[in-house]
Backbone bond lengths (Angstrom), bond angles and torsions (degrees), N, CA, C in turn:
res aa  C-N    CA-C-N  psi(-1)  N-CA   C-N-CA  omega(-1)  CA-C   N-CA-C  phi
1 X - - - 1.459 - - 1.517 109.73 -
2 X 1.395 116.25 161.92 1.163 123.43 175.62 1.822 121.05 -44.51
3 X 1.185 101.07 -43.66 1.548 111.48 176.26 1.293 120.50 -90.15
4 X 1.688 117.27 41.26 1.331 133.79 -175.22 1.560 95.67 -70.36
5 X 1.143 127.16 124.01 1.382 129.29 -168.37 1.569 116.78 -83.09
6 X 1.537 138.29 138.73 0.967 147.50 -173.72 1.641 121.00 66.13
7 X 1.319 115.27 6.09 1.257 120.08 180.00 1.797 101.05 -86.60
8 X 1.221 147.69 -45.29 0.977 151.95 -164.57 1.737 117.48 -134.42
9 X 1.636 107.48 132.62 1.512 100.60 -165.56 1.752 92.24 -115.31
10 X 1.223 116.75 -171.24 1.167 119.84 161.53 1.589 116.10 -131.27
11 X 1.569 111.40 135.79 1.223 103.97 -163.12 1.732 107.26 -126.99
12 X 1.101 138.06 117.53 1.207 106.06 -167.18 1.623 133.13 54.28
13 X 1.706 96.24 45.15 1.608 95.11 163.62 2.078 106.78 82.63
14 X 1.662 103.85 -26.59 1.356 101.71 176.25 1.804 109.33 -137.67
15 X 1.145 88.52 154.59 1.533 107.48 -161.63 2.110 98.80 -73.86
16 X 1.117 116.23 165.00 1.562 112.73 -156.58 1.912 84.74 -177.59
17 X 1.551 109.81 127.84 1.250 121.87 177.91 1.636 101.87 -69.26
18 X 1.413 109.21 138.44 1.459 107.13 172.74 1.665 119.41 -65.18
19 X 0.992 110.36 8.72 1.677 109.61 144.11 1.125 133.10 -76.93
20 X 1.337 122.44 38.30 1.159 138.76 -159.03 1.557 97.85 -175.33
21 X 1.103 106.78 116.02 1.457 103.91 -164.68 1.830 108.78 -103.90
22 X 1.514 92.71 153.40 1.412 90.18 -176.49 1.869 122.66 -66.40
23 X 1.218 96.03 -19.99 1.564 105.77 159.68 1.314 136.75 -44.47
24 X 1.665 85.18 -72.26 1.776 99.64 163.24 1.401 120.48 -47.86
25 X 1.466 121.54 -42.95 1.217 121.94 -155.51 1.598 93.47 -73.89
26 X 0.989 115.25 -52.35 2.026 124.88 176.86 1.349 96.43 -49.37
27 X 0.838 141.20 -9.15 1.891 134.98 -170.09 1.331 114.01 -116.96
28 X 1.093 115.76 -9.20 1.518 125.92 -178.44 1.453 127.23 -28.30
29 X 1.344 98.18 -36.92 1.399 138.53 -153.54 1.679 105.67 -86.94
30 X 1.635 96.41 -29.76 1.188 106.96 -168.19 1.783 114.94 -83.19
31 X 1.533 117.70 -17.96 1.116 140.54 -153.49 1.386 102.45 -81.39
32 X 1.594 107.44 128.55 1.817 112.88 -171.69 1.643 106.96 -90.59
33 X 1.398 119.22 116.92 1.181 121.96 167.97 1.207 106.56 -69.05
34 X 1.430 121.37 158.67 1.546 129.03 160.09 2.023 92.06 -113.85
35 X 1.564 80.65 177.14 1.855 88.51 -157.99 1.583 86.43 -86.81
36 X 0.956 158.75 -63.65 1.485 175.34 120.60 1.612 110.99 27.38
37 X 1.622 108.97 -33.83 1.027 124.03 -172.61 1.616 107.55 -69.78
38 X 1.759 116.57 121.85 1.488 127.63 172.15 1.606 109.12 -107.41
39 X 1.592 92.69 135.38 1.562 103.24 -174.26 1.889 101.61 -109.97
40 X 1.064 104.27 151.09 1.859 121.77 -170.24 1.640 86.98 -117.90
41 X 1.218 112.48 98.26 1.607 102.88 171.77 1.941 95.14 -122.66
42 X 1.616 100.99 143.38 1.578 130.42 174.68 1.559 109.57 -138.84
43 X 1.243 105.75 139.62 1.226 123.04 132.40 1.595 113.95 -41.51
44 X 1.733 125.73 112.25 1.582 106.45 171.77 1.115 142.98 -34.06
45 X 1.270 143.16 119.03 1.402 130.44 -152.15 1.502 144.19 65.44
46 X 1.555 93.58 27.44 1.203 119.09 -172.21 1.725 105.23 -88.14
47 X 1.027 107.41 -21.89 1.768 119.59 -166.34 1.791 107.91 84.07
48 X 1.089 104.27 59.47 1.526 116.26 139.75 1.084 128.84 -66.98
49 X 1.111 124.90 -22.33 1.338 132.72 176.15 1.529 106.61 -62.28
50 X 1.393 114.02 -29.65 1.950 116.02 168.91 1.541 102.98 -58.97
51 X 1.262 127.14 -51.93 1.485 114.37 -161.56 1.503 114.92 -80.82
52 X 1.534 101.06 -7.92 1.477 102.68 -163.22 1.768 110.13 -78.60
53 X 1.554 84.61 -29.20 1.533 98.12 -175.78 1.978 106.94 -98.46
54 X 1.488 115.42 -24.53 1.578 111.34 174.52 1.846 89.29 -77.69
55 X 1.135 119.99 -26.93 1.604 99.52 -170.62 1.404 106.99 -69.94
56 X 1.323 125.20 -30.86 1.494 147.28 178.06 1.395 106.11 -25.56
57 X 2.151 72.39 -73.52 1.885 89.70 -159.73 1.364 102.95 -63.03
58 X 1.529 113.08 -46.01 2.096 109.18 -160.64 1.791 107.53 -46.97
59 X 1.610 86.22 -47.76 1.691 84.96 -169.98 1.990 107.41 -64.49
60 X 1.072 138.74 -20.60 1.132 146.16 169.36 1.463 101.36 -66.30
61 X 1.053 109.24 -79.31 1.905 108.79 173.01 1.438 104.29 -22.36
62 X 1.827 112.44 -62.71 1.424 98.94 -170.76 1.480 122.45 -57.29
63 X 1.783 126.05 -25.35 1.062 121.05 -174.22 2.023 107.82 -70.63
64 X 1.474 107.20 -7.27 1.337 87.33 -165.28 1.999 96.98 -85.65
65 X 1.420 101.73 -1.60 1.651 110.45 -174.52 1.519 105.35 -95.69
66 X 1.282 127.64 11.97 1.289 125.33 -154.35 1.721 136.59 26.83
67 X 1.726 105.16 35.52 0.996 115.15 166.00 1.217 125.88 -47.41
68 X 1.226 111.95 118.55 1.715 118.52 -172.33 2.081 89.97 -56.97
69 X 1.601 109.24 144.91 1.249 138.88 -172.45 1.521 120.96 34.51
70 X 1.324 104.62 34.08 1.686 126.73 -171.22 1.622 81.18 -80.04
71 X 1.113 149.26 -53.81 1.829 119.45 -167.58 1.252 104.61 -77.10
72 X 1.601 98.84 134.53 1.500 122.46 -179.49 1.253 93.04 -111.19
73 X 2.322 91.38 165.07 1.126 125.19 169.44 1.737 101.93 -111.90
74 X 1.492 134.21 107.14 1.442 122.94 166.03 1.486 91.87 -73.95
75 X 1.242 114.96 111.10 1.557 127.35 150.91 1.320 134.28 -95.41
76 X 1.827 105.28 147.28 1.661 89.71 -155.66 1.470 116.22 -69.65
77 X 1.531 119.96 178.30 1.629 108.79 -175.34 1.695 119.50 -45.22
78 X 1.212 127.41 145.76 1.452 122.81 179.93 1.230 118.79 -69.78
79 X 1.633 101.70 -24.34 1.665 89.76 178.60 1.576 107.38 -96.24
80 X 1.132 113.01 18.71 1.931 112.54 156.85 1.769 131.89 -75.53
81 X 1.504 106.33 112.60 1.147 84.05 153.32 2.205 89.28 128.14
82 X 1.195 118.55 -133.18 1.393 125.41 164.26 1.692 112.91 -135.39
83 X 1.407 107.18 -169.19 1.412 103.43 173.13 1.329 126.15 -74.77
84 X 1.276 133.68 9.01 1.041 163.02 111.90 1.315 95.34 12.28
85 X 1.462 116.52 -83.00 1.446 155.06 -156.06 1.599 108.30 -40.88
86 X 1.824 124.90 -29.91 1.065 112.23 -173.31 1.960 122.56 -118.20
87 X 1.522 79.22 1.28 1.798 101.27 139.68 1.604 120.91 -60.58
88 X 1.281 120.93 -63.24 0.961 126.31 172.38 1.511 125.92 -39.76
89 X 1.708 110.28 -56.39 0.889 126.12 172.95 1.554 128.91 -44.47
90 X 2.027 103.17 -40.50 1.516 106.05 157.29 0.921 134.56 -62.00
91 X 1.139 120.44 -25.03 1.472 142.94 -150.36 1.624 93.86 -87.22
92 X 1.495 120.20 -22.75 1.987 115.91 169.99 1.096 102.24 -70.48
93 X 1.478 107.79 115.88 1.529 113.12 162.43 2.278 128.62 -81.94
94 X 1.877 80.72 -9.41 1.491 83.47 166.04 1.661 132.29 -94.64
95 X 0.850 145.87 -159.92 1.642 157.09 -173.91 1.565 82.30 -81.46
96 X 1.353 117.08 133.13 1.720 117.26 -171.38 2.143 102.92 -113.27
97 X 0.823 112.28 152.21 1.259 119.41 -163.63 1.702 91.71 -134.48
98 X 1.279 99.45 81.98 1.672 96.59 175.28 1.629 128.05 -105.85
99 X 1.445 111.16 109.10 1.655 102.95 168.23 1.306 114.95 -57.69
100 X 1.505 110.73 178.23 1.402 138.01 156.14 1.748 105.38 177.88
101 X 1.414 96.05 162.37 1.686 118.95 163.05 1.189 126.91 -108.38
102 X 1.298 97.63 14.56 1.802 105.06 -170.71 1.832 88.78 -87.45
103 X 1.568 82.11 152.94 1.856 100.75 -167.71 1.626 103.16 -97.47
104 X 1.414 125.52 158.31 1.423 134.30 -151.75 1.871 101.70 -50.06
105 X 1.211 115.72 -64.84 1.450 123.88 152.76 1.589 129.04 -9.52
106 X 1.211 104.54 -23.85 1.550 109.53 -174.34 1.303 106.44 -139.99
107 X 1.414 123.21 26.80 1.493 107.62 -174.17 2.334 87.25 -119.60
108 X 1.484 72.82 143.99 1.479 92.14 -157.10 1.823 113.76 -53.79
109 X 1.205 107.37 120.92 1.828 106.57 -170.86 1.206 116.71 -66.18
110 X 1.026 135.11 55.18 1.160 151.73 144.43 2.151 124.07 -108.85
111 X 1.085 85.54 -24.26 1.322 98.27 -171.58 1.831 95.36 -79.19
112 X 1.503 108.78 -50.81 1.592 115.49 156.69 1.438 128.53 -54.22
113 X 1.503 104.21 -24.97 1.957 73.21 171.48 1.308 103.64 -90.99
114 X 1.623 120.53 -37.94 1.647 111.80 -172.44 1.366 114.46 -69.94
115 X 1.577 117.12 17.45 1.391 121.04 -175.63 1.582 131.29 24.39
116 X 1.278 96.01 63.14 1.570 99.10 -168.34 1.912 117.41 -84.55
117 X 1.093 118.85 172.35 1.731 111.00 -160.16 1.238 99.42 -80.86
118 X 1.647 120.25 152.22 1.363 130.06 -149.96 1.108 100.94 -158.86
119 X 1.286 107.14 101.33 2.105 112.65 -176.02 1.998 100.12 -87.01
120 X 0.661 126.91 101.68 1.877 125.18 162.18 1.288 110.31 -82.94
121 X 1.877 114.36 122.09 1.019 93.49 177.96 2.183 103.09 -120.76
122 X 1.019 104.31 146.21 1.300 108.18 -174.51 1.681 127.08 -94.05
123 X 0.917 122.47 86.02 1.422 96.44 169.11 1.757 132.63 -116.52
124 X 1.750 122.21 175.67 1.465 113.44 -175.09 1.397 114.88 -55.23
125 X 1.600 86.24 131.07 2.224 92.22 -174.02 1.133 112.23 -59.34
126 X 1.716 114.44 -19.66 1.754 103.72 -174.20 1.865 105.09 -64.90
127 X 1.439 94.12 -31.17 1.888 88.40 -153.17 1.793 92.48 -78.24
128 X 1.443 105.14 -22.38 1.108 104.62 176.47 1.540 135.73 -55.31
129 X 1.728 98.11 -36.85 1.535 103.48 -171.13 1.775 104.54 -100.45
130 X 1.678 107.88 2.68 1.189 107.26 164.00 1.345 106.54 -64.93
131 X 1.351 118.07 -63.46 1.508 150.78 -150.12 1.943 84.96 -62.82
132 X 1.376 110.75 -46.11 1.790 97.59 170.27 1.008 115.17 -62.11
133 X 1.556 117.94 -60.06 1.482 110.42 -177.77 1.643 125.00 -30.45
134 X 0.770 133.05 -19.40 1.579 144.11 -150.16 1.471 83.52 -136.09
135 X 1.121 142.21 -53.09 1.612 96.43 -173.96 1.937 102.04 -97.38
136 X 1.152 125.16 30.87 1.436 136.55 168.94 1.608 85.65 -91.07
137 X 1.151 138.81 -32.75 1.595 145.64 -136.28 1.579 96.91 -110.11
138 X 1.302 113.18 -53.43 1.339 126.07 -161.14 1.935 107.16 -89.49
139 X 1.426 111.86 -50.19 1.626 126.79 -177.08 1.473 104.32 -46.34
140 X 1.349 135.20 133.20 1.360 118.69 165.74 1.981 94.00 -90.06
141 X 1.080 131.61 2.64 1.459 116.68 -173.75 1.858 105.53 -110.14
142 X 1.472 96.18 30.00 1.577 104.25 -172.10 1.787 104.73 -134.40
143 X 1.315 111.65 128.09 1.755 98.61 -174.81 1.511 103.79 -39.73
144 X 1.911 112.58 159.95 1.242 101.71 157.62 1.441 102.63 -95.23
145 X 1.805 108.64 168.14 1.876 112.62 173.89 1.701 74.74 -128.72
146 X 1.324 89.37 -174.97 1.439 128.08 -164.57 1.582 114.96 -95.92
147 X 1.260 73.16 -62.89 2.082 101.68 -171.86 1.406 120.61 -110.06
148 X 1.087 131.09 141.21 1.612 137.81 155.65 1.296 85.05 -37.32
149 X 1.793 140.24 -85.87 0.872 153.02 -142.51 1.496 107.09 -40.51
150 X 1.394 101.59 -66.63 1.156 107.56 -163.65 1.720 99.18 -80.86
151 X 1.178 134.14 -14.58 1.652 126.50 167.73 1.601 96.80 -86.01
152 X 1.055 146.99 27.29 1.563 158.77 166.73 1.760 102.97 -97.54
153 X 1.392 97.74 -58.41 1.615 109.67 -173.71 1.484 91.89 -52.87
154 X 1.156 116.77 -76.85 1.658 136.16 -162.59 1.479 94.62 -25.63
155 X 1.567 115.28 -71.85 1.294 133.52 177.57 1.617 118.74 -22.08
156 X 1.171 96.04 -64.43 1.550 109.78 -175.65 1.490 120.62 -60.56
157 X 1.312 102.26 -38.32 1.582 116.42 -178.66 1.846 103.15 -93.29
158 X 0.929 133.25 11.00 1.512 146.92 142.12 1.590 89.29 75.71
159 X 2.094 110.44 47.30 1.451 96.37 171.27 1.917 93.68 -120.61
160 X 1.648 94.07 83.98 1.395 95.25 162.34 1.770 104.50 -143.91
161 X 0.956 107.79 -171.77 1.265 134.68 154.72 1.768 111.74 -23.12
162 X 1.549 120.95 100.06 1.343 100.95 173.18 1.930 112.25 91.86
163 X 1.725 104.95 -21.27 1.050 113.82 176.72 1.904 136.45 51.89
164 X 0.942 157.18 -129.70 1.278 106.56 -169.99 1.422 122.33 -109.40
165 X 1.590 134.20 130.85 1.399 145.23 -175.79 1.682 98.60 -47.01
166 X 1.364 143.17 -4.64 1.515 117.16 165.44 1.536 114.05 -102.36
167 X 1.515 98.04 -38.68 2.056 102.39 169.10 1.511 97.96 -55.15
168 X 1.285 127.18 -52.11 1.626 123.04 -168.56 1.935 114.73 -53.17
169 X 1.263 126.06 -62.36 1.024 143.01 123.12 2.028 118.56 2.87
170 X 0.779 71.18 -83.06 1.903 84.66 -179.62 1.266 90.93 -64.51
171 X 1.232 138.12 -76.71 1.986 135.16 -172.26 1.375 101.23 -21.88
172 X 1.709 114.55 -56.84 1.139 125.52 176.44 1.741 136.72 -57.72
173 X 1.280 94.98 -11.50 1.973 96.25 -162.13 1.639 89.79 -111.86
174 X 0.904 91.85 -18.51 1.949 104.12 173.59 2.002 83.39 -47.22
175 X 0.798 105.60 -57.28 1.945 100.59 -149.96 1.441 104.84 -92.95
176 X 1.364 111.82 -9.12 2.007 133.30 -156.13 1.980 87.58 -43.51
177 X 1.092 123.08 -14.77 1.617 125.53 -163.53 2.001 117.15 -103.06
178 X 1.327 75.79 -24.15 1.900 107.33 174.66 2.133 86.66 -42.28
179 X 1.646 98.22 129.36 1.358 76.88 155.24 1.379 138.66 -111.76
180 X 1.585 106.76 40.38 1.483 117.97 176.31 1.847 102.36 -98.34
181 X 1.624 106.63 -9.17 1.617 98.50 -173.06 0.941 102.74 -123.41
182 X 1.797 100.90 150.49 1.561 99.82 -166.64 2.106 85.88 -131.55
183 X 1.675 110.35 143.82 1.032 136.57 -151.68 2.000 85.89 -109.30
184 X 1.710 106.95 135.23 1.301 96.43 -175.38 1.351 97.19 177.12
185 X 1.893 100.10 124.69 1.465 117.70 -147.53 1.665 86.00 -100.13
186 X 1.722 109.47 152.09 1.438 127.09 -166.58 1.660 85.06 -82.59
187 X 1.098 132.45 -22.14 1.157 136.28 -123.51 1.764 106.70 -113.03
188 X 1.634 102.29 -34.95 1.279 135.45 145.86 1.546 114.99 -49.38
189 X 1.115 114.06 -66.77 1.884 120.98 -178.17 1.277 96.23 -52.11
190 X 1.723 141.73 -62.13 0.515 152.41 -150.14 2.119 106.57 -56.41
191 X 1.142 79.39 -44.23 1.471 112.12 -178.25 2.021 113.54 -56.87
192 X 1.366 90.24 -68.39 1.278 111.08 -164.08 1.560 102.47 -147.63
193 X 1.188 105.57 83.71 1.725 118.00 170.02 1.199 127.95 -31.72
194 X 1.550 103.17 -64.27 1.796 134.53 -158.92 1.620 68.21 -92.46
195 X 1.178 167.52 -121.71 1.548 152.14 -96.16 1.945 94.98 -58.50
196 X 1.111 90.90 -63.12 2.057 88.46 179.31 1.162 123.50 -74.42
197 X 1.364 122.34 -2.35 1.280 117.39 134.64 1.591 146.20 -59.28
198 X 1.271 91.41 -27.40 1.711 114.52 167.29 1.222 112.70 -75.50
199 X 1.562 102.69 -38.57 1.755 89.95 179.91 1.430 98.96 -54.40
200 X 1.608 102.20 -80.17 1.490 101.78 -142.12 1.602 120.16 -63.13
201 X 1.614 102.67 2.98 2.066 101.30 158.63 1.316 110.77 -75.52
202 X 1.211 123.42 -26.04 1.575 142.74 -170.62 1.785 94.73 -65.96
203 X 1.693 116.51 -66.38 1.056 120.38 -179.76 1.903 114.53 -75.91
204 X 1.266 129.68 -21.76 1.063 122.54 143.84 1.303 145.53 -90.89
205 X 1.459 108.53 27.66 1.672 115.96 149.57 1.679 85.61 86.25
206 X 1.588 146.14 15.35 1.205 88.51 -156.42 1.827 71.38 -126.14
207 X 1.503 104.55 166.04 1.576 118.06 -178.75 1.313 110.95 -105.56
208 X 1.579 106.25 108.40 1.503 99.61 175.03 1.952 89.99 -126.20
209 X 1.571 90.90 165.12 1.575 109.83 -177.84 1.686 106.46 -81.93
210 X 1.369 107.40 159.64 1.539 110.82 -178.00 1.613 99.88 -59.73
211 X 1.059 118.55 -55.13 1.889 122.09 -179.67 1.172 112.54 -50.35
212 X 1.291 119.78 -20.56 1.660 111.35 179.52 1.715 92.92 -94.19
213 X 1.060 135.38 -81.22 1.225 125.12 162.71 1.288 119.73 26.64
214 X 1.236 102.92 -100.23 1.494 122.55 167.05 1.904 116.37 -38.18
215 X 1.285 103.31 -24.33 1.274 96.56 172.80 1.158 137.98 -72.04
216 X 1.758 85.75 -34.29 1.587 116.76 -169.38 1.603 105.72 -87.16
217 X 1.435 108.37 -6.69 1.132 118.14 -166.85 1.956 96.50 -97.32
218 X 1.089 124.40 -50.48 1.178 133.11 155.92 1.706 105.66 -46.26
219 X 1.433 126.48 -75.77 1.695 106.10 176.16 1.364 126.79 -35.22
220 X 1.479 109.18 -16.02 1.768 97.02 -158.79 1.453 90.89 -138.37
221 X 1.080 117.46 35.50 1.807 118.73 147.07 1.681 117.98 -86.55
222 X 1.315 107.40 140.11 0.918 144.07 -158.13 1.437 101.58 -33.26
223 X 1.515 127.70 -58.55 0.824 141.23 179.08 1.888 128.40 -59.70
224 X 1.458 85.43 -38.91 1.761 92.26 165.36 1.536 108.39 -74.99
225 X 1.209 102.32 -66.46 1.873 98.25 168.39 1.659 129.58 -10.92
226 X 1.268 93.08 -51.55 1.322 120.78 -173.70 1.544 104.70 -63.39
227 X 1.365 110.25 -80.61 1.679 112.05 158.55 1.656 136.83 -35.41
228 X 1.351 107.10 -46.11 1.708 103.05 159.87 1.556 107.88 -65.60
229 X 1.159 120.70 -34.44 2.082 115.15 175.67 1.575 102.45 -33.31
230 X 1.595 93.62 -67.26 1.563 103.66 -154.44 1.852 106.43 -49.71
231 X 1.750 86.88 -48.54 2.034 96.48 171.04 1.630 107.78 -37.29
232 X 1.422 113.65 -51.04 1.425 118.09 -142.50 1.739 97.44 -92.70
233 X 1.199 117.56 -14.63 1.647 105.43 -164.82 1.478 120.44 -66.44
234 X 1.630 92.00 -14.63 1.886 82.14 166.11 1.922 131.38 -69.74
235 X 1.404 87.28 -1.03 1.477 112.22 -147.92 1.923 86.35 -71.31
236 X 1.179 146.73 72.81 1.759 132.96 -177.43 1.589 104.51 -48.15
237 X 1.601 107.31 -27.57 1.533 92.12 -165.63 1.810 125.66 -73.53
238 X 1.926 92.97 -14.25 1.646 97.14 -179.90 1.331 116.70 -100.58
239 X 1.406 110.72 82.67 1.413 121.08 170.80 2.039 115.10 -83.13
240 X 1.756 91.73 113.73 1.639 99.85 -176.49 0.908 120.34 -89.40
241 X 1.423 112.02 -35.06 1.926 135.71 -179.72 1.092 119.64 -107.85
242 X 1.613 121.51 128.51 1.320 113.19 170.72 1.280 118.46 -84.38
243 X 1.360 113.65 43.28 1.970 105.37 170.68 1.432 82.34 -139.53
244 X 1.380 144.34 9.16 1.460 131.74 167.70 1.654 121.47 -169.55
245 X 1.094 94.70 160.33 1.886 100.51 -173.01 1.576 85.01 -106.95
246 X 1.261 134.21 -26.71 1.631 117.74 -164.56 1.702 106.22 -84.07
247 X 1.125 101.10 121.11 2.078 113.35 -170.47 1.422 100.19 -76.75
248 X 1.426 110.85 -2.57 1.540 101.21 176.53 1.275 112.47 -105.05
249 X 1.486 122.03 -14.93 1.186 109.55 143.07 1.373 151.00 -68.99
250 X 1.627 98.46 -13.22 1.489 114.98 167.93 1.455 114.93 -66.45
251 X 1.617 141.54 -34.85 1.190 168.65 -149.10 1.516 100.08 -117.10
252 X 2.008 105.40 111.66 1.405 74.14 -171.30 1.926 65.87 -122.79
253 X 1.361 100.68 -102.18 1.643 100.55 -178.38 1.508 103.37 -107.75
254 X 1.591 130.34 -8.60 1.511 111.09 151.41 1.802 94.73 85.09
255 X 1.493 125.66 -13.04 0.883 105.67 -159.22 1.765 119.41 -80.32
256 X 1.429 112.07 -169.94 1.758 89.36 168.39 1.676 80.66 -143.53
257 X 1.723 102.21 150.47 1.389 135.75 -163.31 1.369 107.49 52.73
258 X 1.314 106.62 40.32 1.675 102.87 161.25 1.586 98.89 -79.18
259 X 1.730 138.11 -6.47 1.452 119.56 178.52 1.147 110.90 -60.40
260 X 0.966 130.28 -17.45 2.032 136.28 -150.85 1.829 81.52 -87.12
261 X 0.914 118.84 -35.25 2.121 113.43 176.04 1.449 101.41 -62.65
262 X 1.001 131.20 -41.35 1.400 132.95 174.75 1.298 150.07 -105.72
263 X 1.676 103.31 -22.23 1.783 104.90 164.02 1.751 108.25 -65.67
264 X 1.616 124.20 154.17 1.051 105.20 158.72 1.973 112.53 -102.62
265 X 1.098 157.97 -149.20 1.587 152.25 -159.06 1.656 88.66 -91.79
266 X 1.094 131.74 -34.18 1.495 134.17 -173.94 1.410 104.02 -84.49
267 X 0.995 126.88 -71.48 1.836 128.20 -167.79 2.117 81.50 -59.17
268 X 1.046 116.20 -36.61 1.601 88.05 -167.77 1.708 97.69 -83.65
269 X 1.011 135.06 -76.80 2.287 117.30 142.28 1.729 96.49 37.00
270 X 1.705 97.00 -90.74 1.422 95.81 -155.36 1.779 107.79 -78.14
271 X 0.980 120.07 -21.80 1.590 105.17 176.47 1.319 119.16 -91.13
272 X 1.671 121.64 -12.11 1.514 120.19 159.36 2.133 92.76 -79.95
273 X 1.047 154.76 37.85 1.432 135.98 163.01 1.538 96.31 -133.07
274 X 1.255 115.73 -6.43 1.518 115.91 176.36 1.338 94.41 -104.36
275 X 1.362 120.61 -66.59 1.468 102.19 -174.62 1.650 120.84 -44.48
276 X 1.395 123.47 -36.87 1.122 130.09 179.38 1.814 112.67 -76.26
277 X 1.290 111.69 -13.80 1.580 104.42 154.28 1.675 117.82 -98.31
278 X 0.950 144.42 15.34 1.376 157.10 -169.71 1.597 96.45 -120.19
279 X 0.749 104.14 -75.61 1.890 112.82 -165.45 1.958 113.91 -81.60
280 X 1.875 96.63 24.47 1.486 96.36 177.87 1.527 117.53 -59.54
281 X 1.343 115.19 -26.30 1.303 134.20 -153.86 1.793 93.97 -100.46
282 X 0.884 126.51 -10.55 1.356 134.72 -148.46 1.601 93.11 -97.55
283 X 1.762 113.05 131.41 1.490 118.12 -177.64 1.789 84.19 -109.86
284 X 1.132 138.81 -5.24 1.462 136.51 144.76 1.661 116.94 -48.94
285 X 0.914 108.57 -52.94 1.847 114.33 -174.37 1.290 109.08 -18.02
286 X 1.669 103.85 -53.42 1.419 113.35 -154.41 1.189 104.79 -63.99
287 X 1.484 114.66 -44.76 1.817 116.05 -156.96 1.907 88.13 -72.57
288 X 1.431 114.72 -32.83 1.630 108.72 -159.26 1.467 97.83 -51.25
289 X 1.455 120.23 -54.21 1.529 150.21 -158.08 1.447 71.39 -55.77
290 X 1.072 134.55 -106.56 1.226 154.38 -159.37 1.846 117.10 -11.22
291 X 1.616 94.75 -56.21 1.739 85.98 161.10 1.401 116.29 -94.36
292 X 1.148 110.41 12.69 1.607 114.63 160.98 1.212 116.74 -55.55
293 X 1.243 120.05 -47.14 1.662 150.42 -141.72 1.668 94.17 -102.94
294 X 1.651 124.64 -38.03 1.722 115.06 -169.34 1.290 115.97 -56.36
């Protein structure tokens, strides 16, 4: 049930898996950016899992060019773990490649003044809160629910995990102009790989050839991804998500407008009249609407 005890705390107004400790989360503040340092921030289930693995390969590519600070560290999310966590964090002596899901509001001020590079990636809330439902269903470190229905309600009223997908979003589009952050739809990759791959070498300085591109664009489709997971899940040390170590729960079907399997004309009613009062202000709306509609 929803009130499965000790699985989820609330921290600041939003709920946060107790893998994430209430410590850490109070210390946030405390955490030393380096200038070099690139952050992968999502909404959960946004498909981070694309940048985690294109950030992988580019910065690898760059080491084969001898790009000065081309070897990376993918480190696990920052808000995983205790205070512990930002010892560790010094302790990488390479170029660090750090996720999180924490929303603009909570990401540690330091990382804002040294303005370090900031990939956002966006995708449609329907496929999104499908894509929760199922790992709310599947995670043992996530309440269980019952129903789509009733993990729909949860959704809407922003009592999940990460708390709610339009404040998260909006925290974010506040800065979408910043030029250390770069704005970038799941929905797009999905689309055209090798094009959002260009961006974000474009926005991370780094020079790769059209043939590598395309390569990297071929390694990190959905489907290969998927297959190195299953290879890699013995791996404890590559933690991507902070609500799980299992990569097969990260990987679910990747798809987009899989919501249309699950809204019925009413649940889709009330979350197109909420989304459309939330996101009035929003110069995002349009593109969301847009792969709403493919």
């Amino acid at each position: 049930s929803q009130n499965q005890p000790g699985v989820l705390h609330k921290f600041k107004e939003t709920l946060f898996s107790t893998l994430s400790s209430e410590e850490l989360l109070n210390s946030l503040d405390s955490f030393h950016a380096r200038e070099d340092d690139v952050f992968l921030v999502s909404y959960p289930k946004s498909g981070k899992v694309y940048f985690n693995h294109i950030s992988s390969l580019l910065c690898f590519n760059g080491c084969q060019e001898n790009i000065p600070n081309a070897e990376i560290t993918l480190t696990s999310p920052i808000e995983l773990g205790d205070v512990s966590k930002f010892e560790e964090l010094k302790m990488c002596c390479k170029r660090r490649v750090i996720p999180t899901h924490l929303s603009y509001n909570m990401l540690p001020v330091d990382i804002k003044q040294k303005q370090c590079k900031i990939i956002y990636i966006v995708r449609n809330p329907k496929d999104t809160a499908v894509s929760l439902f199922h790992y709310y269903r599947d995670n043992p470190n996530l309440p269980g629910v019952e129903t789509w229905a009733a993990f729909l309600e949860l959704f809407l009223k922003g009592n999940v995990v990460y708390g709610s997908w339009f404040d998260h979003i909006l925290s974010w589009e506040d800065h979408k102009n910043d030029k250390n952050i770069l704005f970038i739809f799941y929905e797009e990759m999905k689309k055209d790989l090798s094009k959002s791959i260009k961006k974000i070498t474009t926005f991370l300085g780094i020079n790769v050839s059209e043939s590598e591109i395309n390569h990297i664009a071929w390694k990190s489709s959905f489907k290969e991804m998927k297959n190195n997971a299953a290879k890699e899940n013995c791996d404890p040390h590559k933690t991507i998500c902070a609500l799980t170590s299992n990569k097969n729960l990260v990987f679910r079907k990747g798809a987009v407008g899989d919501w249309i399997n699950y809204f019925t004309s009413k649940q889709k009613r009330v979350f197109d009249e909420l989304f459309t009062e939330k996101m009035k202000h929003s110069e995002l709306m349009i593109t969301i609407w847009y792969f709403d509609e493919m």
